[in-house]
N, C-alpha and C positions, 0 to 999 in steps of 0.2 A: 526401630533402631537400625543404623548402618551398617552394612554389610564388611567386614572385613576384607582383602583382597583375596585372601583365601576363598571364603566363603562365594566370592564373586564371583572365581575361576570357576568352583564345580556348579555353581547355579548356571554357568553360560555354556558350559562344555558340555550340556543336557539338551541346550534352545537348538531351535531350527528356525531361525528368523526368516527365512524363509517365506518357509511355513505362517509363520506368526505375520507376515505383511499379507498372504493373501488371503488369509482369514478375515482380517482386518477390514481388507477390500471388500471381502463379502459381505462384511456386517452391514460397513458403508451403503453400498447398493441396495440390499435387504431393508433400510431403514432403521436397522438397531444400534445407532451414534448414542449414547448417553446426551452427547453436548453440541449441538452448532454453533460457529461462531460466525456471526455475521457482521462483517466488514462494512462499515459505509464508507463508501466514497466521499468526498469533499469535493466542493465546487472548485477552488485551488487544486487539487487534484487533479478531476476530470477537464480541467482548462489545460495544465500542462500538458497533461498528455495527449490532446486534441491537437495541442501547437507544436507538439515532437520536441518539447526543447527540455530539457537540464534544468533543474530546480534551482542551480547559479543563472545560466542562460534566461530562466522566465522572472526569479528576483529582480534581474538586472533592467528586464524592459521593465517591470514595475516600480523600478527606481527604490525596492526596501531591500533590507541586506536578505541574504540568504536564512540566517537564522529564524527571519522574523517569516517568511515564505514557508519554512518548514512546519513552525507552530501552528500556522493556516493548514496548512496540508492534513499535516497529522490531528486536526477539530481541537489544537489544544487554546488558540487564539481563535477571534474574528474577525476579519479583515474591514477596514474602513469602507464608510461608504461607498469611495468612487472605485475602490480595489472593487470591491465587489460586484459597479456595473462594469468594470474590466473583464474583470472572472466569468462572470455571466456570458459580456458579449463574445469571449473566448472560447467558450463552452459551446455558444449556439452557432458561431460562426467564426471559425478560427480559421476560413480562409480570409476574412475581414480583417482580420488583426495583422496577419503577412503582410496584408496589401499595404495597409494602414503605416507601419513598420519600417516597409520597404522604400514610401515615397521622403522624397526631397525636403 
């Protein structure tokens, strides 16, 4: 059940948060987390950020809107095929994609 603001006040005017974050640390370190959460990366992802650019900025050289760049990102879509040897060759060579980018 929720705490009332009452009840809130004298539960917190006891904490030493403090306290309570380097404990936390220590567990961390220690190995005693209940739960890890492990993030993957996305190829969309690790391309953008290899190329330093803005998730509008990299949409744009992709020619899809931003929204559609986002759902790649965050693994909620799949990117099409030729996105994806984009993505790749961005990933392994994103001075290739400047270059590529930058000419005439």
């Amino acid at each position: 059940m929720a705490l009332n603001e009452r009840e809130l006040e004298a539960r917190d005017a006891n904490r030493d948060v403090g306290a309570e974050l380097l404990q936390s640390l220590r567990d961390v370190k220690a190995g005693k987390v209940g739960k890890v959460n492990v993030v993957k990366i996305t190829h969309a992802a690790e391309a953008r950020q290899r190329l330093g650019l803005s998730q509008s900025q990299f949409a744009q050289m992709l020619g899809v809107s931003v929204r559609t760049f986002q759902e790649w990102e965050q693994g909620r879509r799949e990117p099409s095929g030729a996105a994806k040897a984009l993505l790749k060759v961005a990933s392994i060579r994103p001075d290739a994609v400047h270059e590529a980018l930058a000419a005439p």
